[in-house]
C-alpha positions in Angstrom: -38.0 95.1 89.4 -37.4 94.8 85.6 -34.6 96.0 84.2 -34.8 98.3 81.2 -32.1 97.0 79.3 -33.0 94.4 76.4 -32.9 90.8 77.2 -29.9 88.7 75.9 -29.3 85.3 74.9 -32.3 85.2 72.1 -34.2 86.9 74.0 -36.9 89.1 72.6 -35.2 92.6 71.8 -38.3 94.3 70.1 -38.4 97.0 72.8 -34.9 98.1 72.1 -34.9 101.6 70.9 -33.0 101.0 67.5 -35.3 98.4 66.6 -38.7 101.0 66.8 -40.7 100.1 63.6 -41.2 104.1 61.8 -44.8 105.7 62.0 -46.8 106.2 59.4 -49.7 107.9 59.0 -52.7 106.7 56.7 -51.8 110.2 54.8 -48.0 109.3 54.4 -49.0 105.8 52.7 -51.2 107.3 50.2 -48.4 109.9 49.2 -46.3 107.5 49.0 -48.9 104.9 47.2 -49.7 108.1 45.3 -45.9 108.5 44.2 -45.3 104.7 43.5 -48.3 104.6 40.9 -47.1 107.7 39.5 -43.5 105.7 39.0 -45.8 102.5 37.3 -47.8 105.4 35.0 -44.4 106.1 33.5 -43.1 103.2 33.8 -45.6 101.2 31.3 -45.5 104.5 29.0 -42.0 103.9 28.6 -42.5 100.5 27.9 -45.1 101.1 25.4 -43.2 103.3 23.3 -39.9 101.3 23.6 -41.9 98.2 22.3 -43.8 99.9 19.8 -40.7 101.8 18.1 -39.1 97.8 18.4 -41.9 96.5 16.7 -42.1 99.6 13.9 -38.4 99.2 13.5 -38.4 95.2 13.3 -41.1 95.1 10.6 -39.8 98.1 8.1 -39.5 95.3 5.5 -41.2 95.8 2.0 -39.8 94.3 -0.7 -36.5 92.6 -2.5 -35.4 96.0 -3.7 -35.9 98.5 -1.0 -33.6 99.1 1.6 -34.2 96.7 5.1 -33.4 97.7 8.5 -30.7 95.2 9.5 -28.5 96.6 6.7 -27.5 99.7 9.1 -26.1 99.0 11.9 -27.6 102.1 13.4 -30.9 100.9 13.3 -30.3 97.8 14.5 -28.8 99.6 16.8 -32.3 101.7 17.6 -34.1 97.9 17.5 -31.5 96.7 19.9 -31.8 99.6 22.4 -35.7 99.5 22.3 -36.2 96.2 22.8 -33.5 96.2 26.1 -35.7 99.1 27.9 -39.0 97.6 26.4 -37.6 94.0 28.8 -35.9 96.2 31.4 -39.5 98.3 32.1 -41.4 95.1 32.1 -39.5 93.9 35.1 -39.7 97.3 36.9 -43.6 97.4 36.4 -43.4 93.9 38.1 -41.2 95.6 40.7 -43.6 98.5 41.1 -46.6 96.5 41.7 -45.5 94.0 43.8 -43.9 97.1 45.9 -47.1 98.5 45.6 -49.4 95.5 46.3 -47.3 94.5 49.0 -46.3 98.1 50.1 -42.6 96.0 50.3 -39.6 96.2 47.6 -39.1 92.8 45.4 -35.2 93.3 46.6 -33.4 95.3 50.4 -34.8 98.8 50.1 -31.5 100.2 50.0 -30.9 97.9 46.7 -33.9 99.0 45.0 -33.5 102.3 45.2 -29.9 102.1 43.9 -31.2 99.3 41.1 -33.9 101.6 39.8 -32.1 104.9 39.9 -28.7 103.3 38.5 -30.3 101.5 35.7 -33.3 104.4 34.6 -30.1 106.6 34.0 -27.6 104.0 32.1 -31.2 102.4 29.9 -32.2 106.6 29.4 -28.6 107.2 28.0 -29.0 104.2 25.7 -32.2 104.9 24.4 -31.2 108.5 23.9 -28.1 107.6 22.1 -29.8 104.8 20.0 -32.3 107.7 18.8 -29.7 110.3 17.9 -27.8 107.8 15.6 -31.3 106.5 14.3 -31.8 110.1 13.5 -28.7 110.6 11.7 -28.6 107.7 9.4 -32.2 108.9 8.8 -30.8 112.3 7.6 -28.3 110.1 6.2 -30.5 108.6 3.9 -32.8 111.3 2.6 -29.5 113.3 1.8 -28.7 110.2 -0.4 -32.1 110.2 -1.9 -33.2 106.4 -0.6 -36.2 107.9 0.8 -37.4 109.1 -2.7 -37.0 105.3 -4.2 -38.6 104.4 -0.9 -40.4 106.7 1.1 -42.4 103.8 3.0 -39.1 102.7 4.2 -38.0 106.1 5.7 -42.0 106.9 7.5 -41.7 103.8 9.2 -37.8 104.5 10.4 -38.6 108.3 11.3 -41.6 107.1 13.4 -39.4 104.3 14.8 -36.8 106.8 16.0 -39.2 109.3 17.3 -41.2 106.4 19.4 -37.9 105.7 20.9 -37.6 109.7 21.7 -40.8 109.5 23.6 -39.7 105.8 25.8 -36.5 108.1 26.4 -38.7 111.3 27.6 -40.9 109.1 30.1 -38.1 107.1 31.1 -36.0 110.5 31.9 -38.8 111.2 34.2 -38.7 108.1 35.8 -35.5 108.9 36.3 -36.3 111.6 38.0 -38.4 110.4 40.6 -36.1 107.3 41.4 -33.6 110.5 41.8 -36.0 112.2 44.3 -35.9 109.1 46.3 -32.4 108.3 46.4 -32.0 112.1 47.9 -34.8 111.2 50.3 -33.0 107.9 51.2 -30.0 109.6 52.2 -31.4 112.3 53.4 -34.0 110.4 55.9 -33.2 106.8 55.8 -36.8 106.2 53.6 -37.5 105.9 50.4 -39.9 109.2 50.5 -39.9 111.8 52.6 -42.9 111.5 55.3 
């Protein structure tokens, strides 16, 4: 007669109760396949609007005598903060789709889940930041009447800024949904609730 305790020594433990692989259902994986492409949709808006308010900001040059971005430090600032989130969603759309090609995370679940929800909040906060003092120096600026001399200058700064305000908007909902599964994780031990 067996024994129904696990073997030892190297033995094969894969009957051991704490080792039971979860169920999932074919309708659970397509939530959850559902909820990860969701998470990639915002995830490449974000990065499209972060890299298009870099690029706006980094080529609001015109000539000798109108004003250039890398004078204020505030809009370097708002180039700075852009082009971080624009790199940092490029490596978390890398993330999603391996995750969701693989139907693995890139690092230990528990890591990921921390990783994505800890830096979608600090990289939010930045870009938000970066886009209020963009908008102020703006202000800034028309109030001093260096838009009149140079109106072509200020367009291209104002759409800069309000670019980045969009990258922050979808990344805030990222944020949210890497939120939702932190809760889940602690909650339930998964990444979403099944």
């Amino acid at each position: 007669m067996r024994s129904p305790q696990p073997l030892r020594n190297g033995g094969d433990n894969s009957c051991s109760p704490s080792h039971n692989p979860r169920f999932h259902s074919t309708v659970a994986e397509h939530k959850l396949r559902r909820f990860n492409l969701l998470i990639l949709v915002f995830r490449l808006t974000s990065f499209s609007f972060s890299l298009a308010s870099s690029v706006f900001m980094l080529t609001n040059t015109r000539g000798s005598d109108s004003p250039h971005w890398y004078h204020y430090d505030t809009f370097r600032f708002v180039l700075a903060a852009n082009a971080i989130v624009a790199l940092y969603s490029m490596f978390e759309m890398g993330a999603s789709v391996w995750e969701i090609s693989r139907g693995v995370t890139l690092f230990p679940e528990v890591l990921q889940i921390w990783f994505d929800f800890g830096h979608d909040q600090v990289f939010a906060y930045l870009l938000l930041s970066a886009s209020a003092a963009g908008t102020s120096m703006a202000r800034t600026l028309k109030e001093m009447d260096t838009c009149t001399a140079s109106n072509a200058f200020c367009v291209q700064t104002d759409i800069a800024i309000a670019l980045g305000y969009a990258a922050f908007l979808f990344l805030g909902f990222t944020s949210l949904l890497t939120g939702f599964r932190v809760v889940c994780f602690i909650i339930n031990g998964s990444r979403f609730h099944l």
